[in-house]
C-alpha positions as CSV (number, residue, x, y, z in Angstrom):
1,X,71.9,48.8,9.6
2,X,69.3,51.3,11.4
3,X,66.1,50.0,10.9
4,X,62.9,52.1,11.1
5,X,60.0,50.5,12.6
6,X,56.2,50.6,13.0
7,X,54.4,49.2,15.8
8,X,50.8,49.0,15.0
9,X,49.4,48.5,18.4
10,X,51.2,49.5,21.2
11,X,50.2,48.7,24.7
12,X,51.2,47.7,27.9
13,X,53.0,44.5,28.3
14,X,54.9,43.0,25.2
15,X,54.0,45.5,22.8
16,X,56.0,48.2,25.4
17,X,58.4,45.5,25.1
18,X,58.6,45.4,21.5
19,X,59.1,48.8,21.5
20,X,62.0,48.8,24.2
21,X,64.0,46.1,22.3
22,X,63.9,48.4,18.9
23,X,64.6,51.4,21.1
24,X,68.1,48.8,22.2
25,X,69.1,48.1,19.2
26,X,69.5,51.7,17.5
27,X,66.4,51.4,16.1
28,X,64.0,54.4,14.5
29,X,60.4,53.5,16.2
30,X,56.6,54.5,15.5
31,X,54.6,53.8,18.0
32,X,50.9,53.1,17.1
33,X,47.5,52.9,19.0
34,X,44.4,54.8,19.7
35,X,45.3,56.0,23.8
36,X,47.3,59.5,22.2
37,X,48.0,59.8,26.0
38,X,49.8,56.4,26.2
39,X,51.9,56.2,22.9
40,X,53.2,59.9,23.8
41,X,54.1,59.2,27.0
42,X,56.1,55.9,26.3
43,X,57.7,58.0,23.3
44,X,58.7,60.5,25.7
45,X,60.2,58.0,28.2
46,X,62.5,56.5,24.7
47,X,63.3,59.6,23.8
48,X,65.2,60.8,20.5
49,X,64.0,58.6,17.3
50,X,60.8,57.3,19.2
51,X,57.7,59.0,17.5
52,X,54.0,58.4,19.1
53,X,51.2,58.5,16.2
54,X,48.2,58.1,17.7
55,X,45.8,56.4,15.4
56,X,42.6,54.1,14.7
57,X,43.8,51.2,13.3
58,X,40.0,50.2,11.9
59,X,39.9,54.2,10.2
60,X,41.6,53.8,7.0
61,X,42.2,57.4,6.7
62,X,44.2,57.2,10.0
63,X,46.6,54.4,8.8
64,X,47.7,55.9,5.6
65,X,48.0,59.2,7.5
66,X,50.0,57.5,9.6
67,X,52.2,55.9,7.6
68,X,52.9,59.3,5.9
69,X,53.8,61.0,9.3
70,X,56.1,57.7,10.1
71,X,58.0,58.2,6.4
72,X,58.2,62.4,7.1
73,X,59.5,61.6,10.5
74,X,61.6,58.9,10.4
75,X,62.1,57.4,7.1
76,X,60.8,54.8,4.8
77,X,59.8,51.7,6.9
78,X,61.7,48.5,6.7
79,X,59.4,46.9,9.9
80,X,56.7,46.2,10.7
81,X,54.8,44.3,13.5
82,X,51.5,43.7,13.1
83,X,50.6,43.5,16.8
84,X,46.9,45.1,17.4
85,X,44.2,42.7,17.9
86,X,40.9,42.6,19.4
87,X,37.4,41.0,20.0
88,X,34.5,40.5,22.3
89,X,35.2,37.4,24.6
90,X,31.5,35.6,23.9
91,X,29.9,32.7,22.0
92,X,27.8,32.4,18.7
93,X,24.9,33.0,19.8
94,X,25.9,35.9,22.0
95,X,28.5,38.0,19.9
96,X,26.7,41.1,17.8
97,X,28.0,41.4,14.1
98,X,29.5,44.3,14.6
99,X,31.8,43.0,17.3
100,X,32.6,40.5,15.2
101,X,33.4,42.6,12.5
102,X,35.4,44.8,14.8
103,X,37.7,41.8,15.4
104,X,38.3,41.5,12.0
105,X,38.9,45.3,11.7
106,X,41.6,45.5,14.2
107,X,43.4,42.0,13.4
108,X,43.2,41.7,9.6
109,X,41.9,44.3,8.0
110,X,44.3,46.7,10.1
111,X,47.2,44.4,9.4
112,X,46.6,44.2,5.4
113,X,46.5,47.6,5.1
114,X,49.6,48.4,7.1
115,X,51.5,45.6,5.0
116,X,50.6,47.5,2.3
117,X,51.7,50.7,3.3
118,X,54.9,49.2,4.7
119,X,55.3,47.2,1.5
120,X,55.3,50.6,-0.7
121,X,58.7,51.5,1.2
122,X,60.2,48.2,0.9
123,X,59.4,47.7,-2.4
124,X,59.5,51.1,-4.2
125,X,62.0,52.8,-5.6
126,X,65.5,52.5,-3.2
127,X,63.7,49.9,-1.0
128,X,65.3,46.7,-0.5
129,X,63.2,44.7,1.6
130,X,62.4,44.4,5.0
131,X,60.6,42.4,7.9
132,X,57.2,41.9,8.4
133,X,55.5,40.7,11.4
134,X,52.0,39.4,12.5
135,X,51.6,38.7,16.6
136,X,49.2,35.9,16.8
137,X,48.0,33.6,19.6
138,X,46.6,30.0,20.7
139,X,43.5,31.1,19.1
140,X,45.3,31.5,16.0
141,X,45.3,27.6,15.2
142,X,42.8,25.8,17.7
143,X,39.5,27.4,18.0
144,X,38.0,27.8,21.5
145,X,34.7,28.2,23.2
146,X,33.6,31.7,23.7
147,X,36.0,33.4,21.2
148,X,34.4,33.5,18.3
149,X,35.3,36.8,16.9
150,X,39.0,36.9,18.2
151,X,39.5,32.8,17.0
152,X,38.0,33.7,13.7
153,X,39.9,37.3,13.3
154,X,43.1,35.5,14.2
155,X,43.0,32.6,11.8
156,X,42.5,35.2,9.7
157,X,45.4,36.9,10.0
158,X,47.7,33.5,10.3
159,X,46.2,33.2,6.4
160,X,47.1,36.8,5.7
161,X,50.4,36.5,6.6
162,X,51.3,32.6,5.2
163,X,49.8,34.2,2.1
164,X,52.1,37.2,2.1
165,X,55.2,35.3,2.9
166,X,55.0,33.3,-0.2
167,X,54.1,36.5,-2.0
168,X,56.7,38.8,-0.7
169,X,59.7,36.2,0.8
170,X,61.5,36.1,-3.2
171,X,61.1,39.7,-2.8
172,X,63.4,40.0,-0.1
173,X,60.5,40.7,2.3
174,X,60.8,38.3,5.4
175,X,57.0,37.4,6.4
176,X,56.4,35.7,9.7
177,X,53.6,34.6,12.5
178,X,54.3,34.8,15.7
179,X,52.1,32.5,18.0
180,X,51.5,33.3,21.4
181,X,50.7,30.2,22.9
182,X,50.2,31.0,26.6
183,X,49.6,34.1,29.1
184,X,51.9,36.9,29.3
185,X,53.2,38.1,32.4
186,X,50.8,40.9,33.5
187,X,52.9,44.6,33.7
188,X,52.9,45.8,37.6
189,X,51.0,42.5,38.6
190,X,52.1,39.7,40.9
191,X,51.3,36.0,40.2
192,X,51.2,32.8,41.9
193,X,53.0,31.1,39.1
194,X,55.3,33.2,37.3
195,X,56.6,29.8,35.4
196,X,53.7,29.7,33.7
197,X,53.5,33.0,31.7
198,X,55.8,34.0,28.9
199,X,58.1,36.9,29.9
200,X,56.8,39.6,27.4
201,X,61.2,40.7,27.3
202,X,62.1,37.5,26.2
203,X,59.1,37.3,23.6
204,X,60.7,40.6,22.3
205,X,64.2,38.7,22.1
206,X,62.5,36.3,19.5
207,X,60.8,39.1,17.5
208,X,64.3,40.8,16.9
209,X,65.5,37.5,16.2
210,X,63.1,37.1,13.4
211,X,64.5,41.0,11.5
212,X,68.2,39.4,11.9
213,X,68.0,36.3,10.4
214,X,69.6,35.4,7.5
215,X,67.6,35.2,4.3
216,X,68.7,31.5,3.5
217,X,66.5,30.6,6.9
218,X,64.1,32.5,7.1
219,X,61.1,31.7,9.7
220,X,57.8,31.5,8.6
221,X,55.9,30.8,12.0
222,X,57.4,30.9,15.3
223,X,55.8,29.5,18.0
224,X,56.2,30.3,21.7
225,X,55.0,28.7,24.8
226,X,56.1,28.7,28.7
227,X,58.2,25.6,29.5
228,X,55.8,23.8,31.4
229,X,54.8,20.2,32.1
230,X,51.8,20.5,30.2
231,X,53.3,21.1,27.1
């Protein structure tokens, strides 16, 4: 089955290798971010079936347009990742309400409203399901110091997409969180200790895992982490 896809936040590292493993499987891909330089580019590297829809994912307007350019393009959507995320790396008494807020924007607000989106095609007339996934991180189930808008937004979304599963799953919509517990290696960059980041390829392995399982074991959260001694 050819799958069309929507990446909501595209960047360097794994969401380019998100993107790549689609591109390998036969996949239909949107590409979505705000750098219209960027998500063209890397669209023009995939070539055919790769579209680049530059978009605000905190502008409402943008997401439903680009949802309707994804549909006109490509087809109705039967996954989504849920990848963008964002927020100010300061404490309490230092972070402004509006970055806060902006966290919130990008992680869950962003990701509700391209469930919904996404939802209408799996659900509506002719759809028949579909995958749905959230990227999360450490900060998505242990606070930390100086992160309060990106530990709060990212909870958050973890809620949003527990909540959705249970919603959705008898639907025949496959809902999962993906936690990111550790540094990914850096594109282009050297480091010391390559053991100790996750390899943003393999990452990419799991997330096509995830749209090919079986519904009678399904994942709800997946949680991946280097293989090192402290863990």
């Amino acid at each position: 089955m050819t799958h069309t896809v929507v990446i909501a936040g595209v960047g360097p590292g794994l969401g380019e290798s998100l993107a790549r493993r689609f591109v390998e499987e036969g996949c239909r891909v949107a590409l979505l971010a705000r750098t219209a330089s960027y998500v063209e580019g890397l669209a023009d590297d995939f070539g055919d079936g790769v579209v680049a829809v530059p978009t605000d994912l905190t502008a409402p307007n943008e997401v439903e347009s680009a949802f309707e350019t994804v549909r006109t393009e490509l087809g109705p959507v039967d996954v989504l990742v849920n990848h963008a995320s964002g927020g100010s790396w300061k404490c309490v008494r230092e972070v402004s309400l509006d970055e806060f807020e902006h966290a919130w924007q990008v992680g869950a607000r962003a990701g509700l409203q391209c469930s919904q989106e996404a939802l209408d095609d799996m659900l509506g007339e002719g759809g028949t399901g579909g995958t749905i996934v959230f990227t999360g991180a450490t900060s998505s189930v242990r606070g930390r110091g100086g992160a309060a808008a990106f530990s709060s937004a990212k909870f958050a979304v973890r809620g949003l997409a527990e909540s959705m599963a249970r919603e959705f799953g008898p639907q025949g919509v496959h809902v999962a969180h993906v936690v990111i517990d550790g540094g990914i290696l850096p594109p282009g960059q050297e480091v010391e200790q390559p053991e100790e980041y996750l390899d943003p390829d393999a990452v990419a392995d799991s997330y096509w895992h995830l749209v090919e399982q079986d519904r009678s074991a399904w994942t709800l959260e997946l949680d991946l982490r280097p293989h090192v001694e402290e863990f």
